[in-house]
C-alpha positions as CSV (number, residue, x, y, z in Angstrom):
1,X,0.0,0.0,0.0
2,X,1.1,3.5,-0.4
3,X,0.7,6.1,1.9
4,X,-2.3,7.5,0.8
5,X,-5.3,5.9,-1.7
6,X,-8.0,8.2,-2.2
7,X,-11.3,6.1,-1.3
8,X,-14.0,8.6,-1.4
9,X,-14.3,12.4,-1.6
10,X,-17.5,14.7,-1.1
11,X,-18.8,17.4,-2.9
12,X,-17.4,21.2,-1.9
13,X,-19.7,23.1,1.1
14,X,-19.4,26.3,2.1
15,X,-19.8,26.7,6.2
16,X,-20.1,29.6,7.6
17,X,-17.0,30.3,10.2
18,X,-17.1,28.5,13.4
19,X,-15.6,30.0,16.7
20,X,-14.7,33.4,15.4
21,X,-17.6,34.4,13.3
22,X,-17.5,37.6,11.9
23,X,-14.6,36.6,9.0
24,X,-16.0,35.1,5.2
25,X,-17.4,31.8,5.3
26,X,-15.6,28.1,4.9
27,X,-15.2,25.7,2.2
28,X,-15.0,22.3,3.5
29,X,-15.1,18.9,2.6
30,X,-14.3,15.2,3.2
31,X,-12.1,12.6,1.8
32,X,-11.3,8.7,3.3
33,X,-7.9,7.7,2.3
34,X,-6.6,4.3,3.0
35,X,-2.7,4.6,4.4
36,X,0.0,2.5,5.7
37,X,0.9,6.0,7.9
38,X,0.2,5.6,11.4
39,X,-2.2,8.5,12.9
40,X,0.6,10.9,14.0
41,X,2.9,10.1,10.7
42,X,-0.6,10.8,8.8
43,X,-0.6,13.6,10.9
44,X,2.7,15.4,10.5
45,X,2.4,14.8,6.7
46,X,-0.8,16.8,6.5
47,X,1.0,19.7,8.7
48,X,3.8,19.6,5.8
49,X,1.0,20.1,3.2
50,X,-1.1,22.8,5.1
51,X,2.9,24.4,4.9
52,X,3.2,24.1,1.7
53,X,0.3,26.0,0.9
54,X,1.3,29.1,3.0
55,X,-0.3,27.5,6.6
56,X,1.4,29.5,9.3
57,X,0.1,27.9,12.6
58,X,2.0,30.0,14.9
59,X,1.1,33.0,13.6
60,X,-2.6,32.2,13.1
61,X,-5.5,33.0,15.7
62,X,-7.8,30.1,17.0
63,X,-10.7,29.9,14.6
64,X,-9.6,32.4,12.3
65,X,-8.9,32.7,8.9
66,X,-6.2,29.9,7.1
67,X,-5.3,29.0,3.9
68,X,-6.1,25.4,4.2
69,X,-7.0,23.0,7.2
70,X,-6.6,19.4,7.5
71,X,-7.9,17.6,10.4
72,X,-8.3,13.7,11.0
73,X,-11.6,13.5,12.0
74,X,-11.4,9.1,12.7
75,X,-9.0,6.5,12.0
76,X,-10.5,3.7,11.9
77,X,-11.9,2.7,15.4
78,X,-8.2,4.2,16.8
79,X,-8.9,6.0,20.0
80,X,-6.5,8.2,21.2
81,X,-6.3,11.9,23.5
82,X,-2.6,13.4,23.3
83,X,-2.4,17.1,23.3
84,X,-1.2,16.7,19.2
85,X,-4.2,14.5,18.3
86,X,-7.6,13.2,19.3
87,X,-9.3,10.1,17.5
88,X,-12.0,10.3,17.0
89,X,-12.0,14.4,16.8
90,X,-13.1,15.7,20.2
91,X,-15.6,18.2,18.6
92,X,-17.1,15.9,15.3
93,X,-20.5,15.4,16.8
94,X,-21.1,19.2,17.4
95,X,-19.8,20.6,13.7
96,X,-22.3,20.3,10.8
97,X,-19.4,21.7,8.6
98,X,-17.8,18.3,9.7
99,X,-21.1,16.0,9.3
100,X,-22.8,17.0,6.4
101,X,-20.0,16.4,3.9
102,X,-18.7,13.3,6.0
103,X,-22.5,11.8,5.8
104,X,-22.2,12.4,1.9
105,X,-19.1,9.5,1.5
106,X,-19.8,7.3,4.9
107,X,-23.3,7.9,6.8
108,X,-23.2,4.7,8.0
109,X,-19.6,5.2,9.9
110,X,-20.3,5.3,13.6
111,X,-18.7,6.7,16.2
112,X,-16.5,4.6,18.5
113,X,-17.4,6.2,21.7
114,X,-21.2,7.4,21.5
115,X,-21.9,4.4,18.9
116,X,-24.1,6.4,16.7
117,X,-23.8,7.0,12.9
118,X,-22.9,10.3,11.4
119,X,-26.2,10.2,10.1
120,X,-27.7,10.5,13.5
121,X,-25.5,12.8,14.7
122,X,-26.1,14.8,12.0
123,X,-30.0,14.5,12.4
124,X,-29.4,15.7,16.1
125,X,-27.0,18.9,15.3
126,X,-28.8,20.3,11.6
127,X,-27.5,21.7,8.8
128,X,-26.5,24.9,10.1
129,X,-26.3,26.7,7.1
130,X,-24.1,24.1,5.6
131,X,-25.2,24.9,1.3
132,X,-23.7,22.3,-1.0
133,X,-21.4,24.1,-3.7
134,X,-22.1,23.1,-7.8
């Protein structure tokens, strides 16, 4: 296997900003990848990526405006809380940015610690203004 095999991607959303809200909305999206990386190796590479497209974490502020943001939202059924990474993210059941396009490419994935599908989880948050891009 090589380190990353695209499995599924979803369609383009645009979000509007979460956290800090008065900045222009999100584009987000979801892909599932199959990789022989472990989750911090998968982790670091995607920290070299946000890099290379101008990503400068340190001088950023929380929830504000990037260039590009990659997060692991699950890895597999991997569980894990370290202060560099979370599996399954901390925050997934409570972001409809996160849900709607992850629903799109696996609603039936559940999550490991409150066993319910996106799709529920989804049904409890809403849409939130979540608009599906052409």
């Amino acid at each position: 296997m090589t380190q990353g095999a695209l499995v599924a991607r979803s369609s383009d959303y645009m979000t509007p900003p979460w956290g800090d809200e008065h900045q222009e909305p999100f584009i987000n999206a979801c892909i599932e990848i199959e990789t022989s990386l472990d989750p911090h190796a998968l982790l670091f590479t995607l920290h070299k990526i946000e890099k290379k497209f101008g990503r400068d974490r340190a001088s950023e502020r929380r929830w504000g405006p990037r260039t590009l943001d990659l997060d692991i939202i699950a890895y597999n059924d991997v569980r894990l809380d370290k202060p560099e990474l979370a599996l399954p993210h901390p925050r997934l059941f409570e972001r409809a940015f996160v849900l709607v396009p992850l629903v799109e490419i696996a609603p039936d994935f559940v999550h490991p610690q409150l066993g319910l599908t996106v799709q529920a989880l989804l049904d409890q948050v809403g849409e939130g203004g979540v608009q599906k891009l052409c």
